[in-house]
C-alpha positions as CSV (number, residue, x, y, z in Angstrom):
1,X,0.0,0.0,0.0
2,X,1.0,3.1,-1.4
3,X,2.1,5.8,1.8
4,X,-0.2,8.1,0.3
5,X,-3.2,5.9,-0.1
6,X,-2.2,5.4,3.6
7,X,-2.7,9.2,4.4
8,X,-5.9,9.2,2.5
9,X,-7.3,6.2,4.7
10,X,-6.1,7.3,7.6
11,X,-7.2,11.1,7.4
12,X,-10.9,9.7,6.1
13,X,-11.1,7.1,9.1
14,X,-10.1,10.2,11.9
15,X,-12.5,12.4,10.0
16,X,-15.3,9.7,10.0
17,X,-14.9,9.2,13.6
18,X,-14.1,12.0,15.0
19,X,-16.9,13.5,12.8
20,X,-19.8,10.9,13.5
21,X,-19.3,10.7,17.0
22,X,-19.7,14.2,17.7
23,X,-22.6,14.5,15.5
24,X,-24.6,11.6,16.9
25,X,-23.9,12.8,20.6
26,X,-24.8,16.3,19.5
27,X,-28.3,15.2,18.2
28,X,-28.3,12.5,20.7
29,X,-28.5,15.4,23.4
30,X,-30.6,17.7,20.9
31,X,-33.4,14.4,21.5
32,X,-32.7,14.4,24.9
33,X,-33.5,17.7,25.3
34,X,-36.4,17.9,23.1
35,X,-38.0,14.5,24.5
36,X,-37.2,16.3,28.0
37,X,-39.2,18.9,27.1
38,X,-42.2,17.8,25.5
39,X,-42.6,15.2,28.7
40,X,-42.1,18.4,31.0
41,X,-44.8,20.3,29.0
42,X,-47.5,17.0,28.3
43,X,-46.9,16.5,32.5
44,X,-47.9,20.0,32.6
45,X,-51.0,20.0,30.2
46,X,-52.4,16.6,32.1
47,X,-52.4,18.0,35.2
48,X,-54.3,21.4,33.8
49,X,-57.0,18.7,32.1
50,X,-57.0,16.8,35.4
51,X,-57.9,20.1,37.2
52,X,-60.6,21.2,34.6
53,X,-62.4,17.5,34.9
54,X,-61.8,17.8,38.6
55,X,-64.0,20.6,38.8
56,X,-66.7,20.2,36.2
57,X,-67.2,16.9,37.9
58,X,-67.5,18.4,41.3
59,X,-69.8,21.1,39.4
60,X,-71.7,18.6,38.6
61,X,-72.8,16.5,41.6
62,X,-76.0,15.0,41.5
63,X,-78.3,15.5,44.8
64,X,-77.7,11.8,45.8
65,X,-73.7,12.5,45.9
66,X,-73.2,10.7,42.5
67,X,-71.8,11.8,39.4
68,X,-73.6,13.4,36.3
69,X,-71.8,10.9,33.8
70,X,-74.3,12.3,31.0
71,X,-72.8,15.9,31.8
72,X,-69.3,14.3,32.7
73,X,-69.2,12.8,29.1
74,X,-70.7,16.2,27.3
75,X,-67.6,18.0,28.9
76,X,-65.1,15.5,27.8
77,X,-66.5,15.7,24.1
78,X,-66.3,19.0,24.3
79,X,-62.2,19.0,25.7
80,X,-61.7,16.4,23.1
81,X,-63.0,18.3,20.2
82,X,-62.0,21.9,21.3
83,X,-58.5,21.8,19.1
84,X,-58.0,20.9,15.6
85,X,-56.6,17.6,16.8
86,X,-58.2,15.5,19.0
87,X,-57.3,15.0,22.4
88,X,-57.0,11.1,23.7
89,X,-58.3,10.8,26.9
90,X,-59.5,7.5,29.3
91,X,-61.8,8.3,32.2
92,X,-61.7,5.1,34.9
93,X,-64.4,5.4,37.8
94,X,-64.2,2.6,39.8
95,X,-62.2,0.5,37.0
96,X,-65.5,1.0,34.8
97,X,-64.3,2.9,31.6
98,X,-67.0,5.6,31.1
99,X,-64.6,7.5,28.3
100,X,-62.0,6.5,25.8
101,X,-61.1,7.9,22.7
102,X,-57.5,6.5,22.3
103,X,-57.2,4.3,18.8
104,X,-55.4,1.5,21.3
105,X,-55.5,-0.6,24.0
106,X,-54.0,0.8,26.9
107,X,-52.3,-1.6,29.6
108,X,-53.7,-0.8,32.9
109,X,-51.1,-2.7,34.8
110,X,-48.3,0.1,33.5
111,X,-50.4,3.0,34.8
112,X,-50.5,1.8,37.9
113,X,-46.9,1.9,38.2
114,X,-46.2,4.9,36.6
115,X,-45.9,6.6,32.9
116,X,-45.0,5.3,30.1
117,X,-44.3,5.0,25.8
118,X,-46.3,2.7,23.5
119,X,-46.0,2.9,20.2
120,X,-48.9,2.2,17.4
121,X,-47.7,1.5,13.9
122,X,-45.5,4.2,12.9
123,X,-46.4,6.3,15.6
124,X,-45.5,6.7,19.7
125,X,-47.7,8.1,22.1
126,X,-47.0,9.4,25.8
127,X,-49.2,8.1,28.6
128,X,-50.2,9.6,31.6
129,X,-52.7,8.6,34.6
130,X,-53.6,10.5,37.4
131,X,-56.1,9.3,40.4
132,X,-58.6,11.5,42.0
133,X,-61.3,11.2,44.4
134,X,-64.3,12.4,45.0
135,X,-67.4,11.3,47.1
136,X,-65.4,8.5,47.7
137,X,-65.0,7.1,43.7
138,X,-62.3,6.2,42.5
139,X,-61.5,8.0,39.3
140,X,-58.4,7.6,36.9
141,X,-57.6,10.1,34.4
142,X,-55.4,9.0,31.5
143,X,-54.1,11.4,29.1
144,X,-52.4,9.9,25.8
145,X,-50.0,12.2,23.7
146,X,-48.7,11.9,20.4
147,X,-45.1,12.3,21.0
148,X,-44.0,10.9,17.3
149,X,-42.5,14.8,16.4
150,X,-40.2,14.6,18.5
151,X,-38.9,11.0,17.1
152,X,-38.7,12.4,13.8
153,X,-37.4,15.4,14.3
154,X,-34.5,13.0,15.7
155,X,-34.4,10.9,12.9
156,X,-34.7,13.6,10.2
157,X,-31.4,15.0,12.2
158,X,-30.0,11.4,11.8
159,X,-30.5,11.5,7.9
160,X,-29.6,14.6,7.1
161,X,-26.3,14.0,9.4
162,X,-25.7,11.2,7.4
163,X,-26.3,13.3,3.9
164,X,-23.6,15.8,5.5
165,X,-21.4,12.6,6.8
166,X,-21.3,11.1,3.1
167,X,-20.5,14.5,1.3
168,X,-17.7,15.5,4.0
169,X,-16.3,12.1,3.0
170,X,-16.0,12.7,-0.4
171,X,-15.1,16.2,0.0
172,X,-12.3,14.9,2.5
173,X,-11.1,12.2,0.3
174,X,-11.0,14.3,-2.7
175,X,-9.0,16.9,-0.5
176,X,-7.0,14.6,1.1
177,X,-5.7,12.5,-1.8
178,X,-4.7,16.0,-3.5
179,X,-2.6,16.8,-0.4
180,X,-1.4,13.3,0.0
181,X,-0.1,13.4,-3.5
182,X,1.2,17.2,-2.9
183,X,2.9,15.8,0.6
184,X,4.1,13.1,-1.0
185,X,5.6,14.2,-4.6
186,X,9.1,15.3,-2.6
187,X,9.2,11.7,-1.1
188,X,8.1,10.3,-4.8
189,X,10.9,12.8,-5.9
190,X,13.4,10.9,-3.7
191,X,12.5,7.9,-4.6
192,X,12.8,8.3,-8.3
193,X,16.3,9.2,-7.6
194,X,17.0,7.2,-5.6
195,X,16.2,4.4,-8.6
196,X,18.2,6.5,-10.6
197,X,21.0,6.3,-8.8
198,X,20.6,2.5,-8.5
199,X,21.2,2.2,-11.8
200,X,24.3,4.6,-11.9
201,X,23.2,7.7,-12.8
202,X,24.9,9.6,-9.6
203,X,24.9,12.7,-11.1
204,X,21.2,13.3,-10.9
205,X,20.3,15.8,-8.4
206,X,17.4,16.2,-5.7
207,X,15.0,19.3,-6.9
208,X,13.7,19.6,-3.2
209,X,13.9,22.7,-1.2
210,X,11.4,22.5,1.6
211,X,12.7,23.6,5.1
212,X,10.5,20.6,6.5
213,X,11.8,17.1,7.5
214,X,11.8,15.8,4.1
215,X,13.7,18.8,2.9
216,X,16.4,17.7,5.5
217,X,16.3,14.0,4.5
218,X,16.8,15.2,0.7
219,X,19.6,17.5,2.0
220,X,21.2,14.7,3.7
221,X,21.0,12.2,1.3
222,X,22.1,14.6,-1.6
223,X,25.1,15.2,1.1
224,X,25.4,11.1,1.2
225,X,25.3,10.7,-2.6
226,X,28.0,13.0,-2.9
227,X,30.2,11.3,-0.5
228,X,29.6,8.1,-2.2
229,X,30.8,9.7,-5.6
230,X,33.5,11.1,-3.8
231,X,34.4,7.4,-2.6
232,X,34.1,6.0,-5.9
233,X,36.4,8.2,-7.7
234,X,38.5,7.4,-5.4
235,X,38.2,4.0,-5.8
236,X,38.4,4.3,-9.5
237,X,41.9,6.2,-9.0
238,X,43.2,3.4,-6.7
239,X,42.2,1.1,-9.2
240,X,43.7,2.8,-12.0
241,X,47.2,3.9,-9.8
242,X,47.3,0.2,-9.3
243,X,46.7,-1.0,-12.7
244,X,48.9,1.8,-14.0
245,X,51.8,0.9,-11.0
246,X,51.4,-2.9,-12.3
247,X,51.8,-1.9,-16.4
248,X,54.6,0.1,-15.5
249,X,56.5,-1.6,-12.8
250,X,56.3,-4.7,-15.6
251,X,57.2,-2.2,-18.2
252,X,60.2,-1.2,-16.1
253,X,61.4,-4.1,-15.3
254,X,60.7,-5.7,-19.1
255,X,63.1,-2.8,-20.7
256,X,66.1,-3.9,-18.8
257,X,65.7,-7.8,-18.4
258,X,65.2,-7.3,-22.2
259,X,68.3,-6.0,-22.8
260,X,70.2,-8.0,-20.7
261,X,68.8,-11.0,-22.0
262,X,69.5,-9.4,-25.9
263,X,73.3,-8.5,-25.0
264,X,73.7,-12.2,-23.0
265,X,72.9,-13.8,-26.7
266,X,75.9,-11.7,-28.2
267,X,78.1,-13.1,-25.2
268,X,77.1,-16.7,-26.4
269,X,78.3,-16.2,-30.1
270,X,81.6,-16.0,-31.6
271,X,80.1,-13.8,-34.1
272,X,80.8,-10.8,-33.2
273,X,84.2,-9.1,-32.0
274,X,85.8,-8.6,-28.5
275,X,85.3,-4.9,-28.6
276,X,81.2,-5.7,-29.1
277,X,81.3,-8.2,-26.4
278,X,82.9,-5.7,-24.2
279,X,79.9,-3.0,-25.0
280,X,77.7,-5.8,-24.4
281,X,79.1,-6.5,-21.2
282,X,78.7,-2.3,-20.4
283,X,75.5,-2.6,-21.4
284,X,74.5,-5.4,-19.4
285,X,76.3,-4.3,-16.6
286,X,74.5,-0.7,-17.1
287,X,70.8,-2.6,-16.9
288,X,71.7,-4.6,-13.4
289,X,72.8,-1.2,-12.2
290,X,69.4,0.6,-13.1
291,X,67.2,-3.0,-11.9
292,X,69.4,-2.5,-8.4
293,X,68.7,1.2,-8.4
294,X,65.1,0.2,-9.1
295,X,64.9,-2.3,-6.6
296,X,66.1,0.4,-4.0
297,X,63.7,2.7,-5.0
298,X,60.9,0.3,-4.5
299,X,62.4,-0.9,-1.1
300,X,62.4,2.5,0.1
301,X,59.2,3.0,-1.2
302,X,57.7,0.3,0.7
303,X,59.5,1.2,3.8
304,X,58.8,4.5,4.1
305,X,54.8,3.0,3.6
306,X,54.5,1.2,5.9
307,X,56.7,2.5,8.9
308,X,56.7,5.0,11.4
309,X,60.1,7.8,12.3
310,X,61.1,9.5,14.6
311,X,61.5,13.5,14.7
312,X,64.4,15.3,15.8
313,X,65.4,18.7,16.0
314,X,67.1,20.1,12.9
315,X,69.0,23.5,12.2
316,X,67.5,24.5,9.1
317,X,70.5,26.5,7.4
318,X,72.9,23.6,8.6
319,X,70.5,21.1,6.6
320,X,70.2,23.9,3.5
321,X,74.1,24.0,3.5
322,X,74.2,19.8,3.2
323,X,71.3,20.3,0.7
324,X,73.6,23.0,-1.8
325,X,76.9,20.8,-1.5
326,X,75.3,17.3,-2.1
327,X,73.7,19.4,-5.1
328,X,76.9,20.6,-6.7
329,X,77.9,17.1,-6.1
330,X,74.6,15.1,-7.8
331,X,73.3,17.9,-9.8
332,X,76.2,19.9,-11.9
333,X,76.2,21.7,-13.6
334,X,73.1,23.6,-11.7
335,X,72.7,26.9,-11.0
336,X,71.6,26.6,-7.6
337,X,70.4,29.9,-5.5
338,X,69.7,28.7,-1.4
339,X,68.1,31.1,0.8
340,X,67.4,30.0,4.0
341,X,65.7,31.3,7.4
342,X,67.5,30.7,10.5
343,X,65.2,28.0,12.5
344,X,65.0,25.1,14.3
345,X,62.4,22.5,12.7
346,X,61.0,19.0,14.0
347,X,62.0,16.3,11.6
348,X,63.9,13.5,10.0
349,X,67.5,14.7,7.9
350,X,68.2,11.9,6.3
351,X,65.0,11.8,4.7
352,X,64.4,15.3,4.2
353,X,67.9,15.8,2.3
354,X,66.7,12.6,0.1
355,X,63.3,14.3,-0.4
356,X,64.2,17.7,-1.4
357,X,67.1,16.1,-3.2
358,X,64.5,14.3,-5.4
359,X,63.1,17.8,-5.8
360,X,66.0,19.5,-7.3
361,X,67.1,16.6,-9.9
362,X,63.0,17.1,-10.9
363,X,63.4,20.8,-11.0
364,X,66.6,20.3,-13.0
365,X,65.2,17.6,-15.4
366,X,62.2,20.3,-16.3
367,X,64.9,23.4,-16.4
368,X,67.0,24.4,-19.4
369,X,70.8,23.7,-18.6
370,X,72.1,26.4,-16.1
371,X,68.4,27.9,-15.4
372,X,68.1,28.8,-12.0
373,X,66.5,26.7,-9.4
374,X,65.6,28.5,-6.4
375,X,65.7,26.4,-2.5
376,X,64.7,28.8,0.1
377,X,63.2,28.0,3.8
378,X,61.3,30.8,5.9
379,X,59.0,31.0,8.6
380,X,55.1,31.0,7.9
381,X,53.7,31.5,11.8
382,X,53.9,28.4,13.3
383,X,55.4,26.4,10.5
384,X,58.8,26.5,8.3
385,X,58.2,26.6,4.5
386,X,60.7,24.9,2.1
387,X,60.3,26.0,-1.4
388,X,61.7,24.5,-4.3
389,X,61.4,26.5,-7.4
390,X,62.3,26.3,-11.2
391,X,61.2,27.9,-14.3
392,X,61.1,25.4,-16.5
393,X,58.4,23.8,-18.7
394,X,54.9,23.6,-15.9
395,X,52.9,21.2,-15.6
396,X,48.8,21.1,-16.6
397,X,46.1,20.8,-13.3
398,X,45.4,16.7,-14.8
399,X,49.0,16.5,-14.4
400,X,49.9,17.5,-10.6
401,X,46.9,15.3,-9.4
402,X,48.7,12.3,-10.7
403,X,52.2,13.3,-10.2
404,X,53.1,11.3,-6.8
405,X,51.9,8.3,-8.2
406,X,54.2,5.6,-8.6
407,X,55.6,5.4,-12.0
408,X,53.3,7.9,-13.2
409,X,55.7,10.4,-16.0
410,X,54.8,13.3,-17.9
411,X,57.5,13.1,-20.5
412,X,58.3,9.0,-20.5
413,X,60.7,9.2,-23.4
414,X,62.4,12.4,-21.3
415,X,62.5,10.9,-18.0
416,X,64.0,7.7,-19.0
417,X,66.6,9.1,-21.1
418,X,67.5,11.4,-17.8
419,X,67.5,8.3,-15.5
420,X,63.9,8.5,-13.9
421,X,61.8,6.1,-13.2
422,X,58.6,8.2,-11.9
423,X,59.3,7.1,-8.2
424,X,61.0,10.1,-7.1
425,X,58.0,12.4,-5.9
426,X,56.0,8.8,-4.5
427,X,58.6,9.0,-2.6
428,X,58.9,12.6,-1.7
429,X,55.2,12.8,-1.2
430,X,55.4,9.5,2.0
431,X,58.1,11.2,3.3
432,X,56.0,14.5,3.3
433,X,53.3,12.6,5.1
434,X,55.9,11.1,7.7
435,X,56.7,14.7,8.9
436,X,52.7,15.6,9.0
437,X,52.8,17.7,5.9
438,X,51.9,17.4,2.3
439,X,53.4,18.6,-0.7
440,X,52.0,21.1,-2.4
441,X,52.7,22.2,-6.2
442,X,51.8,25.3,-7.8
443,X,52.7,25.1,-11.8
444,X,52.3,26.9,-15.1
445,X,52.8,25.7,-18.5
446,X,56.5,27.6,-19.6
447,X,56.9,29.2,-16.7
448,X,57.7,26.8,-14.5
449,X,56.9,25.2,-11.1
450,X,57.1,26.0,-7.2
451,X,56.8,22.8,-4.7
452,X,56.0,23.7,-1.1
453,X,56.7,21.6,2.1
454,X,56.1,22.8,5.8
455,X,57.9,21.5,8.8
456,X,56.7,21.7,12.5
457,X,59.2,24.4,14.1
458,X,60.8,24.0,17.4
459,X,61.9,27.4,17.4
460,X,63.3,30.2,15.3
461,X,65.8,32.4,15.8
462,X,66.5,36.1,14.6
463,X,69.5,36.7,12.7
């Protein structure tokens, strides 16, 4: 069952009850009232009719103390007829019925014991009896009213209440299943995207605005779906940085071990001359090197994963003076400008020279030979700043969201010819990590890149 079908039902039943109920106990008490009434006011008229027969009977005493029943029964034909409808009276004297106009039998037994309500075919009447006496007879006085108004005036309220019952109904369910649907569309809404996105269209978004509760449960779960897409893209990029680590880790390795395996054929043969056999042999020897350089890489790679370091207190020029001459060493020619901060800064050397060392031989791989690459260190508040700078060739905004990726080049044909093997910034980027930092790159295409780390500072000094 439908939740708005549910409203509708729901709504109609309340409305029904709440509706009848007061209704029938309104023209309940209306009846009550009225039936009060008209008993107050037929007690009331018998006793007036007892009074008037009281005294035209005493009026009329015969001289021997007995009544005039020929006068007493002119009277009563008289009472009886005086008003357009007839009066029903029953005149007892001494349990001999001298009068009785009423169309039905009346039980005697029930007077005696007090008033009460016959009904005759489609009609109810009232009855009343009252005992006099006089001369010492007996004489019992029933009146007989028509009390069937009031009855129908009750049951024309009934039927007319349940005309207005029937059309509220209708009116209500009509109403009702209009605002169901109108209460409901948001929820319908929800649930249409809700299919959607079931069948992978996360894109689609939820058109509902209201400030009620079902404006906040479309607000949360448009905050949910995007969270989910979030997670999925980046599932997809783990799933494509470790399909693309796998194709190019095999790719890595297949260059060398295809080479050696090429050059070990020419060792075999006594085709070819010494002086081949000894560029074989470089060549060879030249691919174990760059496999064991590989191998390092990767080892470090893993390491610095999956372990933990310890932070110690570092003088930042003494660690930008190691930084310069292990770059004239690596990186010459390079023209190299260092400007550094004084400071002391929380971290590990060793991996911090090898990090910003990778940094340089990048910046110097992307610079034209002898184009200045700027290392300088300064204090941002409560954090040192290490910049590493060049003005070489940029990268695009696709490009630095890949570009600590293992493996992951922009230029392979350039990188391998300079020796790289697209580990380098993976690994600057863990180490980054390790010191609770990341690294940051600004970049333009020809005009070159700036990479950003910050250290926790222990404290600085002023020069």
């Amino acid at each position: 069952m439908k939740f708005s079908f549910k409203i509708v039902i729901g709504t109609m039943l309340i409305v029904v009850i709440m509706f009848s109920l007061s209704g029938i106990l309104l023209i309940h008490e209306n009846f009550k009232n009225s039936f009060q009434l008209q008993m107050d006011t037929d007690i009331e008229e018998h006793n007036l009719e007892k009074y008037s027969i009281e005294n035209n009977i005493n009026e009329n005493i015969m001289d021997d103390g007995s009544l005039d029943r020929i006068k007493l029964e002119s009277y009563l034909y008289t009472l009886t007829s005086y008003l357009t409808y007839s009066r029903k009276l029953m005149i007892d004297v001494n349990d001999e019925t001298i009068w009785n106009n009423v169309p039905f039998d009346i039980d005697k037994e029930k007077l005696k014991s007090g008033d009460y309500i016959t009904s005759n075919e489609s009609k109810k009447y009232f009855v009343i009896s009252s005992q006099i006496f006089i001369n010492e007879e007996t004489i019992w006085i029933t009146s007989v009213y028509d009390i069937t108004g009031v009855f129908e005036v009750r049951n024309n309220n009934l039927r007319v209440f349940y005309i207005i019952d029937i059309i509220l109904l209708t009116l209500c369910g009509c109403f009702t299943t209009l605002f169901a649907r109108l209460l409901t569309k948001p929820i319908k809404e929800l649930n249409d995207v809700t299919k959607a996105m079931a069948d992978g269209e996360l894109d689609t978004q939820i058109a509902i605005t209201s400030d009620d509760e079902i404006g906040e449960l479309a607000k949360s779960f448009q905050v949910m779906v995007e969270s989910i897409k979030e997670k999925i893209s980046e599932l997809e990029l783990s799933v494509k940085q470790r399909e693309d680590f796998v194709a190019n880790f095999t790719h890595e390795l297949k260059t060398p071990m295809t080479s050696i395996m090429g050059y070990s054929k020419i060792l075999k043969q006594d085709l070819y001359s010494k002086a081949d056999k000894e560029k074989a042999l470089d060549y060879i020897h030249s691919e174990t090197k760059r496999l064991d350089i590989l191998s390092h890489k990767l080892l470090d790679l893993m390491e610095l994963s999956q372990g933990h370091i310890h932070l110690h207190e570092i003088d930042a020029p003494h660690l930008f003076q190691t930084l310069q001459e292990l770059a004239d060493q690596r990186l010459d020619p390079i023209h190299l400008t260092v400007q550094a901060e004084a400071c002391t800064i929380l971290g590990d050397e060793d991996l911090l020279i090898t990090c910003i060392m990778n940094l340089l031989e990048n910046a110097q791989k992307a610079s034209e030979p002898e184009a200045e690459i700027r290392l300088s260190g300064c204090l941002r508040k409560d954090h040192y700043r290490i910049d590493v700078v060049d003005h070489g060739k940029g990268m695009e905004l696709a490009e630095i969201k890949r570009i600590t990726e293992s493996f992951y080049r922009i230029d392979r044909s350039r990188s391998k010819s300079q020796g790289g093997y697209g580990i380098g910034l993976s690994i600057c980027s863990k180490i980054a990590r390790l010191h609770h930092s990341e690294l940051t790159f600004i970049s333009e295409i020809g005009k070159g890149t700036t990479v950003s780390l910050e250290l926790e500072v222990i404290k600085s000094e002023t020069k």
